[in-house]
C-alpha positions in Angstrom: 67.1 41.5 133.4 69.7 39.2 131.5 73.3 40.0 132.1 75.2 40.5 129.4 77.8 37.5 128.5 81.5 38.9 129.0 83.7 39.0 126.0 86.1 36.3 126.0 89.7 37.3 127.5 91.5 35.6 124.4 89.2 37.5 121.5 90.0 40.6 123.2 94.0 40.0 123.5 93.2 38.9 120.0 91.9 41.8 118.5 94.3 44.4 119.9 97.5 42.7 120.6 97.3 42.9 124.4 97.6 46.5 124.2 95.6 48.1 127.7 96.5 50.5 129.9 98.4 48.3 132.0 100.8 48.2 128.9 101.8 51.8 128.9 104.9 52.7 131.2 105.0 55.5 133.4 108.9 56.5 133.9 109.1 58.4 136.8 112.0 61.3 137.5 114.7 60.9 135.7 114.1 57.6 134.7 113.1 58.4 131.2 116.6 60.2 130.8 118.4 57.0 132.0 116.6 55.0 129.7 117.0 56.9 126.3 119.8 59.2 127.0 120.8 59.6 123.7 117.4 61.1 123.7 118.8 64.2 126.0 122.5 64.5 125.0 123.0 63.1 121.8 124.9 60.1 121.9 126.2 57.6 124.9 130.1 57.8 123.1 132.1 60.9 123.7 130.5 62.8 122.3 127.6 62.5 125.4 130.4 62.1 127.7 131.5 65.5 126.9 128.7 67.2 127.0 127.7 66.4 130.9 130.8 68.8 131.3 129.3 71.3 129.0 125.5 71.3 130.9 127.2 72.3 134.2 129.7 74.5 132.8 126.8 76.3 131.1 124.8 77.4 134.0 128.2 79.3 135.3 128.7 80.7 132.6 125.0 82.0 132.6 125.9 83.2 135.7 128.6 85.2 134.1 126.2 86.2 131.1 124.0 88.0 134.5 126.8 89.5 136.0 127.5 87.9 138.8 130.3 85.3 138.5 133.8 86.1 137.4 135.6 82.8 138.0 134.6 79.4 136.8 137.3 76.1 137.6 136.7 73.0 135.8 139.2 69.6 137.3 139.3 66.6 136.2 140.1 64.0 138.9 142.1 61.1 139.0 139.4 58.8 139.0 138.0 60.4 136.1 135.2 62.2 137.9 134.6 66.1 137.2 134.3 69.2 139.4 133.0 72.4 138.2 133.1 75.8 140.5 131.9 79.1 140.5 131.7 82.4 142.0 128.2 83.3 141.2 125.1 83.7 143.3 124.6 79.6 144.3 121.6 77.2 143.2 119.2 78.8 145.2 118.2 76.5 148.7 114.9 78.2 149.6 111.5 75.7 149.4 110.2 75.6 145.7 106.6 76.8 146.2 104.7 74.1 144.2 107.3 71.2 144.2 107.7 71.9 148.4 111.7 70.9 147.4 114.7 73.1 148.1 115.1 74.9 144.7 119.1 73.5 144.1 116.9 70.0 144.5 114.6 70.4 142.0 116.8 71.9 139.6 119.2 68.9 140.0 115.8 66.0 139.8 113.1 67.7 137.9 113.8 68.0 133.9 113.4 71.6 132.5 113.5 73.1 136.2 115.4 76.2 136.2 116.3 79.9 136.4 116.7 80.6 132.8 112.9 80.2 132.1 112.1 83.1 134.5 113.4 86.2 132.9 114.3 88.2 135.6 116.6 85.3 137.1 118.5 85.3 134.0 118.1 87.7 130.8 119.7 85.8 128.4 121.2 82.4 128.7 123.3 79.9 126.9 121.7 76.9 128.4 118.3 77.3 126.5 119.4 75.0 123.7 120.3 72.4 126.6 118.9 69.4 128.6 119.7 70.8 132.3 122.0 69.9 135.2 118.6 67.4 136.1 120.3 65.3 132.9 123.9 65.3 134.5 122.5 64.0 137.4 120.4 61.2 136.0 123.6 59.8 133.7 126.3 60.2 136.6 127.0 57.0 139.6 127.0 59.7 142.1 126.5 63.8 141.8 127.4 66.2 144.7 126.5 69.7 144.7 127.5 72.4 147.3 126.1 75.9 147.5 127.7 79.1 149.1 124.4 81.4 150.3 123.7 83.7 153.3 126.9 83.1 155.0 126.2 79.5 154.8 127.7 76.3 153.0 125.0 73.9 151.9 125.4 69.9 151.0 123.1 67.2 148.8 124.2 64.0 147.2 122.9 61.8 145.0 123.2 58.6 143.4 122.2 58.1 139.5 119.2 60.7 139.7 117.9 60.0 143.4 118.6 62.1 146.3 120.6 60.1 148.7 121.1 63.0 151.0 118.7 65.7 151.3 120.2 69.7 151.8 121.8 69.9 155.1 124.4 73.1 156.3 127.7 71.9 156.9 129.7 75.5 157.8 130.1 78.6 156.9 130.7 80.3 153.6 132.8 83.2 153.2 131.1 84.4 149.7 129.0 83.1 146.7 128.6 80.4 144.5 128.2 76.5 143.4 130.0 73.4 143.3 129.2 70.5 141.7 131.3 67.1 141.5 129.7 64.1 139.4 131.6 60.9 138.1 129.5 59.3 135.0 128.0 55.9 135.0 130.2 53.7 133.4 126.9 51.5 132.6 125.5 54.0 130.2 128.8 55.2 128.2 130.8 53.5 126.0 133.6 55.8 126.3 134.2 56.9 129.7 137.6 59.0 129.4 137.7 62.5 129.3 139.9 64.3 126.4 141.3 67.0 128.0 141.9 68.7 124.6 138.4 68.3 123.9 136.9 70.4 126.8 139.9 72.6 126.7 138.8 74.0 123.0 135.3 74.6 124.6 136.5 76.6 127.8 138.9 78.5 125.7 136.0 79.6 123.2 133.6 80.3 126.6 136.6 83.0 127.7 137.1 84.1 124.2 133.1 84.9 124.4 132.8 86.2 127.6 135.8 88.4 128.2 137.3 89.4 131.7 136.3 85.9 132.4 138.3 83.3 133.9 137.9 80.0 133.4 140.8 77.2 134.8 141.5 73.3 133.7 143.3 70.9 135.6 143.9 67.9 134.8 144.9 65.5 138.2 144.9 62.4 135.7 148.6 60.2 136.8 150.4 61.0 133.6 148.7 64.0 132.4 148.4 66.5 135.1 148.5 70.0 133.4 146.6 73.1 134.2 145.3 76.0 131.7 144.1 79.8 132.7 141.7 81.0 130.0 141.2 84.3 130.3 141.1 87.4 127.7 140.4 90.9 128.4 140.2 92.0 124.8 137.4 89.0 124.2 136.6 89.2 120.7 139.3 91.2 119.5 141.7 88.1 120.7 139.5 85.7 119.7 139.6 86.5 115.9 143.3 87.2 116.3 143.9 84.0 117.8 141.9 82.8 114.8 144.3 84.0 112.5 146.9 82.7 113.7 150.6 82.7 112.1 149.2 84.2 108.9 149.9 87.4 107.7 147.0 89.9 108.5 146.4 92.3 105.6 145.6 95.2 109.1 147.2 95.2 112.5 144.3 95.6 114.6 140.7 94.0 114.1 137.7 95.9 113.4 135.5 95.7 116.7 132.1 96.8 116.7 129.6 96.2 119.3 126.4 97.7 120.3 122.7 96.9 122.1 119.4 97.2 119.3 116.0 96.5 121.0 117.1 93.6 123.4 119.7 92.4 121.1 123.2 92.4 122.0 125.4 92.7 118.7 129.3 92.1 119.3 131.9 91.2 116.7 135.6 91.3 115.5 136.8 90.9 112.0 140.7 90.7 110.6 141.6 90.2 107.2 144.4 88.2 106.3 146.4 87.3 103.1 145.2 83.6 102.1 142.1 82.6 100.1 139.4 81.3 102.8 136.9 82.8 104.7 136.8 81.6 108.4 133.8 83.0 110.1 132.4 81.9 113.3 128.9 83.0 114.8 127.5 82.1 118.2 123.9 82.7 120.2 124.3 83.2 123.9 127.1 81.4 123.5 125.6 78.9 121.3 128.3 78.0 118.4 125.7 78.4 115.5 127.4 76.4 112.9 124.8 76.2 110.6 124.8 80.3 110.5 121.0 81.9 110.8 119.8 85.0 110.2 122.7 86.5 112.1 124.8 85.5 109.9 122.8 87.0 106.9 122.7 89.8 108.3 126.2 90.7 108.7 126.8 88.7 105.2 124.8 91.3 103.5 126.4 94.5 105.8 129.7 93.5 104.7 129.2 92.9 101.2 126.8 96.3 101.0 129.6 98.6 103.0 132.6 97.7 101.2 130.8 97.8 97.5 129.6 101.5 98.8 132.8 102.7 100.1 135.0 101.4 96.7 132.5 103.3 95.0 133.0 106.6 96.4 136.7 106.1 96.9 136.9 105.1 93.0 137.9 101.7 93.3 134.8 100.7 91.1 134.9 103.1 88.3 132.4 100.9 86.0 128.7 101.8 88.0 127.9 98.0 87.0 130.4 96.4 88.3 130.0 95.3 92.0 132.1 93.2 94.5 130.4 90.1 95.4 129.3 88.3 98.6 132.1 85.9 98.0 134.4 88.6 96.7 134.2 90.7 100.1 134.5 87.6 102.3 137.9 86.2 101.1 140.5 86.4 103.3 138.1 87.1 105.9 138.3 86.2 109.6 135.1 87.0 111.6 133.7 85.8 115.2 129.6 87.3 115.4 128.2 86.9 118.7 124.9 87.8 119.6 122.9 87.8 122.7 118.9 87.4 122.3 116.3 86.9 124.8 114.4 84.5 122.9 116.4 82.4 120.3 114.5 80.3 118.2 116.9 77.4 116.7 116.0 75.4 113.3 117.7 73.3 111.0 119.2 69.7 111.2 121.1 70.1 114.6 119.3 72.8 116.2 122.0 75.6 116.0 120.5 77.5 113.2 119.4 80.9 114.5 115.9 81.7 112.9 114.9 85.0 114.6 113.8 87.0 111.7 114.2 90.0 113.5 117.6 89.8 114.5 119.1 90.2 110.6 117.7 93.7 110.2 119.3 94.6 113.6 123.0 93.0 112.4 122.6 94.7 109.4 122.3 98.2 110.4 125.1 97.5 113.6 127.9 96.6 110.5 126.8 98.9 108.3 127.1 101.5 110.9 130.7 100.0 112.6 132.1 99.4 109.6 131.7 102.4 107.3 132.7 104.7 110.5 136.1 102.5 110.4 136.5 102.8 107.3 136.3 106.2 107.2 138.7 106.5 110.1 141.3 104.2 108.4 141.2 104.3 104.8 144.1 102.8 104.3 142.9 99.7 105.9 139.6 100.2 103.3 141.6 99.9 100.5 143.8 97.1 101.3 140.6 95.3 101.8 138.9 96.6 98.8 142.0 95.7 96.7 142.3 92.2 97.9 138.2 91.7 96.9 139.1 93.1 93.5 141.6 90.9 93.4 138.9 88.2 94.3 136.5 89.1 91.5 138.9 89.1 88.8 139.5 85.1 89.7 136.2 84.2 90.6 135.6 85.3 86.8 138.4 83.4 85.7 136.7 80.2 88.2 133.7 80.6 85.9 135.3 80.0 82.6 137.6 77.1 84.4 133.9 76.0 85.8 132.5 75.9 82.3 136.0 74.0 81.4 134.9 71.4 83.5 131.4 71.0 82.2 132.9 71.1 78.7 135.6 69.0 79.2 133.8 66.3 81.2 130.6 66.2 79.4 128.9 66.5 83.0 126.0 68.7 80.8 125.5 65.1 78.5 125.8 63.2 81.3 129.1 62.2 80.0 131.3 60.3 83.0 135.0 60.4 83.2 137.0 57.3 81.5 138.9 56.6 84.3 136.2 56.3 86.9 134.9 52.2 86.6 131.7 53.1 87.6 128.5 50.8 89.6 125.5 49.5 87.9 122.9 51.0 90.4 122.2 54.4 90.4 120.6 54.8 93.5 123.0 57.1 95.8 122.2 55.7 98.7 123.2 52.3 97.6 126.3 53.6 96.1 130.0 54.0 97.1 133.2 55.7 95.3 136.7 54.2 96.4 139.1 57.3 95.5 142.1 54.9 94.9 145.9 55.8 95.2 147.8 55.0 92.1 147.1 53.1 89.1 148.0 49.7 90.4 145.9 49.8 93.3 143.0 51.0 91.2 143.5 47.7 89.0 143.2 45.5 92.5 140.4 47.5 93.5 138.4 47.6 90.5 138.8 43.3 89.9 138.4 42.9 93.8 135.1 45.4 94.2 131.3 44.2 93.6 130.3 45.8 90.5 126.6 46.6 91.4 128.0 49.5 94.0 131.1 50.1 94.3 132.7 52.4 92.1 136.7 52.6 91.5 138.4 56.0 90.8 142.4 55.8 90.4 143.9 59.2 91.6 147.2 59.9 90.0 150.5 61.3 92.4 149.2 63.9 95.1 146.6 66.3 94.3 147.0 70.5 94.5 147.0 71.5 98.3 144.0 73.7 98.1 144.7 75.4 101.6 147.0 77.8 99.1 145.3 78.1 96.0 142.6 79.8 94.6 139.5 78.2 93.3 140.6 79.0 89.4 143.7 76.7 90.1 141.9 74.2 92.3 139.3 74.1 88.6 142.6 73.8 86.8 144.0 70.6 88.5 143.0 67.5 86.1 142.7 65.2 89.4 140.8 67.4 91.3 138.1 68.1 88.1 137.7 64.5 87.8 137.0 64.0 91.2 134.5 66.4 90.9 132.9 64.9 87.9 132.4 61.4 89.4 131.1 62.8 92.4 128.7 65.0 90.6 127.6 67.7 92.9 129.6 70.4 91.4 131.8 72.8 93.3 131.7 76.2 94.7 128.9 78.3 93.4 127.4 75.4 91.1 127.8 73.0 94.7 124.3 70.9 95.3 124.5 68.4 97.7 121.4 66.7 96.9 123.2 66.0 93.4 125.8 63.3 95.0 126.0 60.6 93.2 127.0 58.3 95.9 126.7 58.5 99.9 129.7 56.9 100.8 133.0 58.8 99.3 136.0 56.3 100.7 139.5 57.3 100.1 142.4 54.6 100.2 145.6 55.2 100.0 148.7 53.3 100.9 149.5 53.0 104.6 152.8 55.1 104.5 154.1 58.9 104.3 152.9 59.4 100.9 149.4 58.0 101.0 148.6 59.7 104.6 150.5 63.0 102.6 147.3 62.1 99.6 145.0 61.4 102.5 145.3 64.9 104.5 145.4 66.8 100.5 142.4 64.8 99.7 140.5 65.9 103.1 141.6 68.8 103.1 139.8 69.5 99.2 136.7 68.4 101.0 137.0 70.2 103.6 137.6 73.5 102.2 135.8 73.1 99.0 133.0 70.2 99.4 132.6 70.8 103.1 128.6 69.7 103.1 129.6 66.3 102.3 131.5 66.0 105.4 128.7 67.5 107.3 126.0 65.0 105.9 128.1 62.0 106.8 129.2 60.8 103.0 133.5 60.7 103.5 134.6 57.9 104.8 138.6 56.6 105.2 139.5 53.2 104.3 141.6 51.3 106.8 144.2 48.6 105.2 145.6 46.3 106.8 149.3 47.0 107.9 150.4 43.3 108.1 149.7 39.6 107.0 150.6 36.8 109.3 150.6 33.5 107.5 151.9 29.8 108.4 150.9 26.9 106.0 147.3 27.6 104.7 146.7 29.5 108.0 146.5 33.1 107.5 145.5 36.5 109.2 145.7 40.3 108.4 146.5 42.7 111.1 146.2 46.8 111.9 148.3 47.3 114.3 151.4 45.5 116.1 149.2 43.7 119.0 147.3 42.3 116.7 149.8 41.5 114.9 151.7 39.7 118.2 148.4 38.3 119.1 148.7 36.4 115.6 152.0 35.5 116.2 151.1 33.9 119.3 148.4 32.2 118.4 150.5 31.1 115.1 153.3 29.4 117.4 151.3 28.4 120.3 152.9 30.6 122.6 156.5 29.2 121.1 159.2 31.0 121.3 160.6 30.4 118.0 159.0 32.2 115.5 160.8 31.0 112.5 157.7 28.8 110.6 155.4 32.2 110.5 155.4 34.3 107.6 154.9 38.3 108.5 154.7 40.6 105.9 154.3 44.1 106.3 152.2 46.0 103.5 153.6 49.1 102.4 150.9 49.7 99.5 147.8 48.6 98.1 149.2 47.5 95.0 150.9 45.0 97.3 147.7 42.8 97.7 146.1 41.0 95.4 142.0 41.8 94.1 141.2 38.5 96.9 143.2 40.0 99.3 142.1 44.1 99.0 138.5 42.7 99.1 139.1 40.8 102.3 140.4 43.3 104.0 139.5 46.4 103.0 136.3 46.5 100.8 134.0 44.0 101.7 131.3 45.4 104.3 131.0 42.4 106.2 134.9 42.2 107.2 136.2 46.0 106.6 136.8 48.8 108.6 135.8 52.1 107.9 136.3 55.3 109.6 133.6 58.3 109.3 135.3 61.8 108.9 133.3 64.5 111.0 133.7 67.4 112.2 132.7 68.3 115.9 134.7 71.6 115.9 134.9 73.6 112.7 137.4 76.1 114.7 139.4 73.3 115.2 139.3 71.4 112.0 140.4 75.0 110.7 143.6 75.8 112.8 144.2 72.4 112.1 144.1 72.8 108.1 146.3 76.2 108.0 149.0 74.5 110.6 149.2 71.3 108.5 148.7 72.6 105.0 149.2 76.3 105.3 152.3 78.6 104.2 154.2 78.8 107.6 156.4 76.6 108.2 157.4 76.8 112.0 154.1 75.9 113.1 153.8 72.7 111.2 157.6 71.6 112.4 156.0 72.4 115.9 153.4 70.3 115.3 155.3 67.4 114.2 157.9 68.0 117.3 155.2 67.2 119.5 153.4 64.3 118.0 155.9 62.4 116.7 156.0 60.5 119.9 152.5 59.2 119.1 153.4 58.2 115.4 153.8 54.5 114.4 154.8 52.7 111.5 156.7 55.7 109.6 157.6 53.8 106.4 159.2 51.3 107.9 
């Protein structure tokens, strides 16, 4: 029989580009984490760093969440490595059945190895939405874990994912529990410095959630040694009151409610102050939810349904068609919702949507029930409540008519655009940017120095309304702030549709002084309480000016900070020490540069520097808002005692 002629090697590379088996890569262990990691913890910038504190910190806390660890320490070392320490039961060190590996070793090597898939380990647990300690383990230079078990203290130690040194017993242990120690590979993350504020916000919501908890920070750092005890027996109640804050609450004490439904654990606190914003906070197994769920509908529609039933039989509503709105009911309102479910299903664009449908029936009737019996018991409170969402209604109609102001006035319905705005000639949003300009003078620069395809110029004139004390009828009322919202086009409040933006980038640049950061913090602080979506999606962005201009003959540089500005300086002189031939000037204000010069610097994509607002912690961007833009006063004098050490250039 004939053989059969081969193919030729080069027709077959040919016709499939090389592509066998041999060209698929097998990553063993960790090794995938290691080589995507933004893959596993979202980033490889803080952001990442962070949350390697947040993996191990979660399983004691799940601990907690069982019942069987009351103490958790967190330290952050000198060398910038992290311990984390609990009282619970300890990794367990018998022989994993299939993988023939002490358990605490396959939990620490083998992805999406753990307790909280095994139901009578753990019955509910906030590490479900995470990647595992495996992760830590993979991403850190060296990890060491000890475990307190049987009277026994165990040891292991590895080295970026692979077990250097397998479980051995090195003494005896008096009780219960885990340590682990890891210091992060500086070859993976670009930011490799703890922010001890940063975790300290997170431990101080983990004690707020889990009361009778205590959770400790140190920081061993030369410099910045501190140490904080987080611990709150009241849990909720504090939380929300803490929440508060220095404004005045419209009752003394919060309404608590809490209570189990068919596996679902329903626990919340709600205090009503005197302001105009609605502050609510929702978390799954300790989960901050931020993008709400059916949770959060659930109590939405409670609150709205109890307090519209109870102002009807008290009187309050003497017109049967009248009604108190969701928005109505929920101003003024401080609320933390926490839930504990078995099996949370997450949706949305950052997984922290809750989408059990069953859970929103089982909110519903745990509020209805909590807060008509309180309201029943404290009437007084009731009606302070019901009077302040009266109150509510009567401007949300008076919003309308301003709403319908601004449509009139603007032309938005024709399509009309305001006169002021110098718009761009493409219309794709994407495409598109919006400089929201300080002052009339610096809008002239702007516009001649922009590119007129996209980038659009609007001149803001003086400082906008502070929104953090005004209700949305003013904010309407504002000529500034209704322009802005015409250029922008999505609408505000009720009418707000993000999809309707008519340009992805939204820059504000202002003068690099008192007054334009002053115009800078009203302008965020607008979007932020009224346009909040925007910031969520990525479109607000802050221009960064330069501060000076170092010049000598046709030689000339623009600097951001003083060592830049030195390093000019230098370079200017040749190290000289007479200084006398270079030209500094320091910008006060935009109008200060000409179009060439504001293009340069501060608007051309190739040279400019832009810096993204987000917002990783929405309880922090809002205690942040009230003590910077809110009534009180001694907080913000506070606030400015403290940091006024780190503040440069102060109109100088």
């Amino acid at each position: 029989m004939p053989r059969k002629k081969p193919a030729a090697p080069d027709k077959k590379e040919k016709s499939n580009g090389g592509y066998q088996a041999d060209s698929i890569q097998v990553l063993k262990g960790l090794e995938a984490v290691r080589r995507r990691p933004a893959m596993y913890i979202g980033s490889v910038s803080a952001r990442g760093l962070h949350h390697l504190v947040y993996e191990v910190v979660d399983n004691s806390v799940d601990e907690a969440l069982a019942g069987y660890c009351t103490e958790i320490s967190v330290t952050i070392h000198a060398d910038n490595a992290i311990t984390v320490i609990d009282n619970g039961r300890g990794i367990p060190v018998d022989l994993h059945k299939t993988e023939k590996k002490p358990g605490v070793e396959v939990a620490l090597t083998v992805l999406h190895a753990g307790g909280k898939f095994d139901k009578s380990s753990y019955k509910v647990s906030g590490g479900l939405h995470g990647v595992g300690v495996s992760v830590v383990n993979a991403l850190s230079e060296k990890l060491e874990v000890w475990v307190d078990r049987d009277g026994k203290r165990h040891h292991m130690a590895f080295e970026r994912g692979d077990t250097v040194k397998k479980l051995e017993v090195v003494g005896k242990a008096k009780g219960t529990g885990t340590t682990v120690w890891f210091k992060p590979d500086t070859s993976i993350f670009t930011e490799t410095r703890f922010d001890y504020a940063t975790i300290a916000n997170r431990l101080r919501e983990l004690a707020f959630l889990n009361k009778a908890l205590t959770i400790v920070l140190k920081d061993e750092r030369k410099g910045s040694t501190k140490e904080e005890t987080f611990y709150y027996k009241g849990g909720l109640s504090e939380f929300v009151k803490w929440i508060v804050g220095n404004r005045r609450a419209l009752h003394a004490k919060a309404i608590t409610f809490e209570a189990s439904r068919e596996d679902v654990e329903v626990e919340g606190a709600v205090q009503y102050d005197d302001q105009y914003s609605e502050n609510t906070f929702t978390f799954v197994n300790n989960i901050n939810t931020h993008e709400g769920g059916t949770h959060l509908t659930g109590f939405k529609s409670a609150l709205t349904r109890t307090i519209n039933e109870w102002a009807k039989q008290d009187g309050a509503l003497k017109k049967e068609e009248f009604t108190l709105s969701g928005d109505d009911v929920r101003e003024g309102l401080n609320c933390v919702l926490s839930i504990k479910v078995k099996n949370p299903q997450f949706e949305g664009q950052t997984k922290t949507k809750l989408g059990n449908s069953e859970v929103e029936g089982i909110v519903k009737t745990v509020v209805n029930e909590a807060l008509g019996a309180f309201f029943d018991k404290n009437p007084s409170v009731a009606r302070s409540i019901i009077a302040k969402a009266l109150s509510a209604a009567r401007a949300r109609e008076a919003a309308r008519k301003a709403r319908e102001l601004v449509r009139k006035k603007s032309g938005l319905d024709a399509g009309i655009l305001p006169g002021k705005l110098a718009d761009c000639s493409l219309t794709d949003p994407k495409l598109c940017e919006i400089y929201l300009v300080e002052g009339d003078s610096a809008g002239g620069s702007a516009k001649m120095g922009r590119d007129r395809s996209y980038q659009a110029i609007l001149p803001l004139r003086g400082k906008i309304l502070n929104v953090q004390k005004a209700r949305i009828d003013k904010i309407l009322s504002n000529e500034e702030i209704r322009t802005m919202i015409t250029a922008i086009g999505t609408g505000v409040g009720e009418d707000f549709k993000v999809e309707e933006a008519r340009y992805h980038k939204i820059i504000i640049m202002t003068d690099a002084d008192v007054d334009g950061a002053h115009i800078r913090t009203l302008l965020l602080t607008f979007f932020y309480k009224e346009m909040k979506q925007l910031i969520d999606v990525g479109y607000i962005y802050i221009a960064q000016p330069p501060l000076y201009r170092v010049s000598k003959g046709k030689e000339e540089f623009y600097a951001y900070d003083e060592k830049e500005r030195d390093t000019y300086v230098k370079r200017l002189t040749n190290g000289a020490e007479t200084k006398s031939s270079v030209n500094v000037s320091r910008y006060k204000g935009l109008g200060e540069m000409n179009p060439d010069q504001l293009r340069d610097t501060t608007m051309d994509p190739a040279k400019r520097t832009l810096l993204k607002v987000t917002m990783e912690d929405a309880l922090e961007a809002s205690q942040l808002f009230e003590t910077l833009m809110g009534d009180e006063v001694e907080p913000r004098r506070r606030f400015i005692e403290e940091n006024a050490k780190f503040v440069k250039n102060l109109d100088v």
